[in-house]
VMD Tcl script that draws the C-alpha trace (Angstrom):
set ca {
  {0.00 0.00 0.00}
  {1.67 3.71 -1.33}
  {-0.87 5.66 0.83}
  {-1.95 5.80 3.98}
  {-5.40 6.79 5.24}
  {-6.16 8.30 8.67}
  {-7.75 11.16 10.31}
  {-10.24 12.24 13.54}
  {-13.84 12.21 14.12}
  {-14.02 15.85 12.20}
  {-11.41 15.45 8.87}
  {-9.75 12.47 6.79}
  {-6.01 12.92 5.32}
  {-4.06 11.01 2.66}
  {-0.74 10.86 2.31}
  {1.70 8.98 -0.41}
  {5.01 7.72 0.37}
  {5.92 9.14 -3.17}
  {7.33 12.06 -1.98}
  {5.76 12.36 1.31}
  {3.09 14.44 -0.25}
  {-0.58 14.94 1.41}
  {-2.90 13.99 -1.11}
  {-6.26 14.76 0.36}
  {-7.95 16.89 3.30}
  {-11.37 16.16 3.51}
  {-13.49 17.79 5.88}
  {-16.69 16.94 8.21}
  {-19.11 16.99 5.41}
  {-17.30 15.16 2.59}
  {-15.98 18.47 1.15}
  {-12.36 18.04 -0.45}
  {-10.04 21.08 0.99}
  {-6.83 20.34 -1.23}
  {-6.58 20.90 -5.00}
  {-6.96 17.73 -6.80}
  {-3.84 17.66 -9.00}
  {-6.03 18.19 -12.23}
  {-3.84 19.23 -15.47}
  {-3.21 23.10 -14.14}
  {-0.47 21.73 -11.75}
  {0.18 17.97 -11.20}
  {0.92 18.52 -7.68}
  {-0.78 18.54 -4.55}
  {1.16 19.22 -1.50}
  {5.10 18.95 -2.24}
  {7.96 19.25 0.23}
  {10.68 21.64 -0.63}
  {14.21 20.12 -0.36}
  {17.15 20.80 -0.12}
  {16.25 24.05 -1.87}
  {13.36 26.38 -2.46}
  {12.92 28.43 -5.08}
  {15.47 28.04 -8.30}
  {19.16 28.35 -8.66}
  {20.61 29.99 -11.65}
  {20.97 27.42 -14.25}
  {20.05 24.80 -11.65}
  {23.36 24.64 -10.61}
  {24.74 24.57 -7.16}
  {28.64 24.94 -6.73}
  {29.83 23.10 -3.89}
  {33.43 22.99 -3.33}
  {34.18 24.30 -6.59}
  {32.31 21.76 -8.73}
  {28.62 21.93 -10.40}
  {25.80 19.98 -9.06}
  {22.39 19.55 -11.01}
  {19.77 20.76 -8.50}
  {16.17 21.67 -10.30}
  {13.78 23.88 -8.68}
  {12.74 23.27 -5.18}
  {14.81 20.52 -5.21}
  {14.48 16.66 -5.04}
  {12.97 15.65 -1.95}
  {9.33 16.52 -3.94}
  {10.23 12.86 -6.05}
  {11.61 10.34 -3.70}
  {10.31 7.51 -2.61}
  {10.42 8.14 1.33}
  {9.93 5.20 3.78}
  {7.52 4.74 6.15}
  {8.28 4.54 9.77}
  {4.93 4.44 11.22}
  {1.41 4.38 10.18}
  {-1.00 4.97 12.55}
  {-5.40 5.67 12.63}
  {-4.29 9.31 13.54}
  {-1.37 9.79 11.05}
  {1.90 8.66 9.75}
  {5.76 9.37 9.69}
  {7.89 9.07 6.88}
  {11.41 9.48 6.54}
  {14.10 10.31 3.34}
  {17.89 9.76 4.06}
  {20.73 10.79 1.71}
  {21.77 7.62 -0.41}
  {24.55 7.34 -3.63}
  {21.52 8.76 -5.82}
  {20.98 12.10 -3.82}
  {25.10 12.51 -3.42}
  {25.55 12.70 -6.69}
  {23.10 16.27 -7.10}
  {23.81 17.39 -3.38}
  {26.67 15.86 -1.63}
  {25.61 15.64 1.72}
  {24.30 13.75 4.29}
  {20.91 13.94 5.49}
  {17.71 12.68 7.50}
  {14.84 14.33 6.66}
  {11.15 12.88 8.81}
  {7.56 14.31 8.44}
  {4.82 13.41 10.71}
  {1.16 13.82 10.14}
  {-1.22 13.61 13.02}
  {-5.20 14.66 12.89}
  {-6.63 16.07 15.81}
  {-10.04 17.43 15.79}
  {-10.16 19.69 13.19}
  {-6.61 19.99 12.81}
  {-3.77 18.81 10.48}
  {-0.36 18.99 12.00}
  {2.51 18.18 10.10}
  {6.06 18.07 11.78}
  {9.39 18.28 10.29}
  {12.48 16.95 11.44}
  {15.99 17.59 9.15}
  {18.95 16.09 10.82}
  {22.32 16.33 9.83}
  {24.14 12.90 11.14}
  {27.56 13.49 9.85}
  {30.34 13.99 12.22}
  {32.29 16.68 10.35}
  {30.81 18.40 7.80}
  {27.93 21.27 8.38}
  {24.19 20.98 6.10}
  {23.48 23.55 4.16}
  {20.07 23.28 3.07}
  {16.05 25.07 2.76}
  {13.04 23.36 3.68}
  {9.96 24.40 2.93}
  {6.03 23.22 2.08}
  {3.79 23.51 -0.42}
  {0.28 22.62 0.37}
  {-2.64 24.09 -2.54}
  {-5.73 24.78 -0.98}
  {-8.82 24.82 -3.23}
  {-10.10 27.93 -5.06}
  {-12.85 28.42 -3.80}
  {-13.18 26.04 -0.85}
  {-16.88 25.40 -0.73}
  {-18.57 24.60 -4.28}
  {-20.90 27.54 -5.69}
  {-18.83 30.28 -4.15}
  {-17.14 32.65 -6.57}
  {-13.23 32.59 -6.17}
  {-13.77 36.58 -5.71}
  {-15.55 35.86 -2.76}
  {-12.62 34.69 -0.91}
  {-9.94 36.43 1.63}
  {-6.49 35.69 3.14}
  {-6.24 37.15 6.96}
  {-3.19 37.82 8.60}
  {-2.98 37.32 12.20}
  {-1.00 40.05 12.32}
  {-0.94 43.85 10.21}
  {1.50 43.01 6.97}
  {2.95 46.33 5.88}
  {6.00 45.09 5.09}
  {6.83 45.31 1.25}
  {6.91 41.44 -0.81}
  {9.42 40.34 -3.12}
  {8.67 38.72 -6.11}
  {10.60 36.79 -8.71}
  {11.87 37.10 -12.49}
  {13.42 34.00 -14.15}
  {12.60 31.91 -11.28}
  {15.36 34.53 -9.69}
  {14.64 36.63 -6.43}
  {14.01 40.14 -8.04}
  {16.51 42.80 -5.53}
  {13.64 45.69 -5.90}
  {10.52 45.35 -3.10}
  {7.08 45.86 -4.03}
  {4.46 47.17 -1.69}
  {2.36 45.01 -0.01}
  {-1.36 44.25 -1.69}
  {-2.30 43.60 2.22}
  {-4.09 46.08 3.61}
  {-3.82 45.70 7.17}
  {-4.45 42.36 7.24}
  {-6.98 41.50 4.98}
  {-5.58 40.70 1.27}
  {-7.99 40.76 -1.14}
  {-7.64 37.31 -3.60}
  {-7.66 37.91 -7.97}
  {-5.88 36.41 -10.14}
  {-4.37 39.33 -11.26}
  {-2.18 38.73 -7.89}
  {-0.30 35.99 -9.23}
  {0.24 37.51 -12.97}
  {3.63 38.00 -12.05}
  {4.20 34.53 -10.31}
  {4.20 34.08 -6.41}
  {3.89 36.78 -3.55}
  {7.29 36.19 -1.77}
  {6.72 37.71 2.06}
  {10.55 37.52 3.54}
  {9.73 39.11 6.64}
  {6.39 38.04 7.74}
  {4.87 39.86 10.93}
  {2.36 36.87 11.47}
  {2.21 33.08 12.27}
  {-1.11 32.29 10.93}
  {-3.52 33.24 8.16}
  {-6.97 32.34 7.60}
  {-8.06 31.57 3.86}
  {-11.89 32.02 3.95}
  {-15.05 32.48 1.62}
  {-17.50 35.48 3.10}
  {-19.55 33.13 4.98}
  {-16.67 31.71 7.07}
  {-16.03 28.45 5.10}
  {-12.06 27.27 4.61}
  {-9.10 27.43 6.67}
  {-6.35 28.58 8.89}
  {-2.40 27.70 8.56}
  {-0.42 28.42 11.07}
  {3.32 27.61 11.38}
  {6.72 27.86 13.42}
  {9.96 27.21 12.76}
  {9.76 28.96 9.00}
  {10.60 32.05 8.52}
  {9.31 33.22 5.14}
  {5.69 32.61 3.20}
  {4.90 32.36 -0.17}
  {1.89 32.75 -2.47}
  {1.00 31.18 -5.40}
  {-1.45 29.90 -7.84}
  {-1.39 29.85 -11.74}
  {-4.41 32.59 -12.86}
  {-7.88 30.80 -13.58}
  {-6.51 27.55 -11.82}
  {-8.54 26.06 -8.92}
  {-6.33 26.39 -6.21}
  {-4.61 28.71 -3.80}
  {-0.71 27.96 -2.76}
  {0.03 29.29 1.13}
  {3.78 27.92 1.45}
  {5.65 28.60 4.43}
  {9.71 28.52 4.15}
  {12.83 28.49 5.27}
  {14.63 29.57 2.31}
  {13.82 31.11 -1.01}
  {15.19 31.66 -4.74}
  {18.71 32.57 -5.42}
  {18.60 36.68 -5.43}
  {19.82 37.98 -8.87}
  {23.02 38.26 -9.26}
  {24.34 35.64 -6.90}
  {27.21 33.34 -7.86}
  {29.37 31.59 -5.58}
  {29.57 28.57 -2.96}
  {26.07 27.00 -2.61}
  {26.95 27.52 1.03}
  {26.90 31.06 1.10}
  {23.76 31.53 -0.34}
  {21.51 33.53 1.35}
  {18.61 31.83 3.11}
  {20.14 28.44 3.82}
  {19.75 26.65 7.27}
  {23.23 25.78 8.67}
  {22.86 22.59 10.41}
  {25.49 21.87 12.66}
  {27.28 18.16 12.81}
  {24.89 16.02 14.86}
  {22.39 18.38 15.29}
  {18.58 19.26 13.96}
  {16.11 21.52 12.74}
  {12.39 21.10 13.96}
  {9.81 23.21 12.15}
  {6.04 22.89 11.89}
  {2.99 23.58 9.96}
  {-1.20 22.95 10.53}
  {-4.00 23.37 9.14}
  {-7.43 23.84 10.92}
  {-10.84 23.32 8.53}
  {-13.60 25.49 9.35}
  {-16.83 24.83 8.02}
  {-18.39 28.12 7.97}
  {-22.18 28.84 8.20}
  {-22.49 25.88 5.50}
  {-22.46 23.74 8.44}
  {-25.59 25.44 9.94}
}
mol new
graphics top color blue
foreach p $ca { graphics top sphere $p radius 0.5 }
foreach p [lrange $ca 0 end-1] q [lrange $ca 1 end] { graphics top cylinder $p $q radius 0.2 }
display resetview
């Protein structure tokens, strides 16, 4: 069995060991929260590693010699193994092997749990750097596409993003798959960001310095949900205009800025993981079903 079923008494998950992707969130009332991976993007849910974001040419120089790293990396298409399945989630693990060293030439233990609780989706990450010398330079991030709009016979216009916190700061945004070196302002107005298409006409909202932990993705009548997260430091936004979904992808890490070159090592953005040690970071995601529960 490739996936792995489980939830709570209020939603129902499904996660594939391709890639340790979540497949499906389905609420209370049979509704379908993710995007379905129909033609517009393939995808569902990807985890980002051991970049985010593009480097230029997709070429990491490590020690002096070129690596083959694609956008957002590899993790996204490996078969991870499962560690535990359980009625209330799963854990899955991806370790470095003679495959990964050849594109990124380090060592690496990379786990994600799921667990549903309630109304709630928690997913866990664990990167751990087990060799004895040398230091892990690496991004992590997620990827999880909501559906747009998140309860059937509501417009996509009639749908928010919420901040739990003011966003003034300006966003970045990308050119090439390149981190642009010019800020825009911010399309958040206090902390309400009002959802088109026309959003996303120049790819994804980068925020680098987010003020909040959480933002709620709702229709007018309450109906969607919340993600919050720790551990990441950045969020992204993103969705292909007239597609059915919504992106909300917290990171640690993010494109190579124009004009970089040098040591994959020094770019900016990277965790530094230590010999032995770990990075923990976290995301969740809470379903809310609105007055169409009523």
């Amino acid at each position: 069995m490739t996936d792995h079923v489980f939830g709570s008494d209020r939603i129902t998950a499904r996660v594939a060991g391709h890639g340790a992707e979540l497949q499906s969130l389905v609420d209370g009332v049979g509704q379908e929260r993710l995007w379905t991976g129909l033609p517009a993007w393939p995808r569902r849910s990807p985890v980002l590693f051991p970049i985010v974001g593009r480097l230029p040419d997709d070429t990491a120089w490590i020690d002096g010699r070129p690596f083959h790293l694609t956008q957002h990396g590899f993790a996204r298409d490996r078969a991870f193994a499962w560690q535990d399945r359980r009625p209330d989630g799963c854990t899955l693990v991806l370790t470095d092997d003679a495959d990964s060293r050849t594109i990124f030439p380090f060592r690496f233990e990379l786990a994600l749990d799921y667990q549903a609780m309630g109304d709630t989706l928690h997913v866990r990450y664990r990167l751990h750097n087990p060799d004895p010398i040398q230091v892990l330079p690496a991004s992590l991030g997620a990827h999880p596409a909501f559906a747009w709009p998140q309860r059937q016979g509501v417009a996509r216009q009639d749908h928010v993003l919420t901040f739990d916190q003011p966003e003034p700061a300006p966003i970045r945004r990308i050119a090439g798959g390149l981190l642009q070196p010019t800020p825009f302002p911010s399309p958040i107005v206090g902390r309400t960001l009002a959802l088109s298409d026309d959003l996303f006409i120049d790819d994804a909202v980068i925020m680098d310095a987010p003020a909040s932990r959480s933002v709620s993705f709702h229709t007018l009548d309450g109906t969607g949900v919340t993600l919050a997260w720790e551990g990441f430091r950045e969020l992204g936004l993103w969705t292909k205009p007239e597609a059915g979904f919504l992106c909300i992808e917290p990171w640690y890490g993010f494109a190579t800025p124009q004009g970089f070159s040098g040591e994959f090592t020094n770019k900016p953005g990277l965790l530094h993981i230590g010999p032995g040690e770990e990075w923990r970071g976290a995301w969740s995601v809470a379903v809310d079903l609105g007055s169409a529960s009523t």
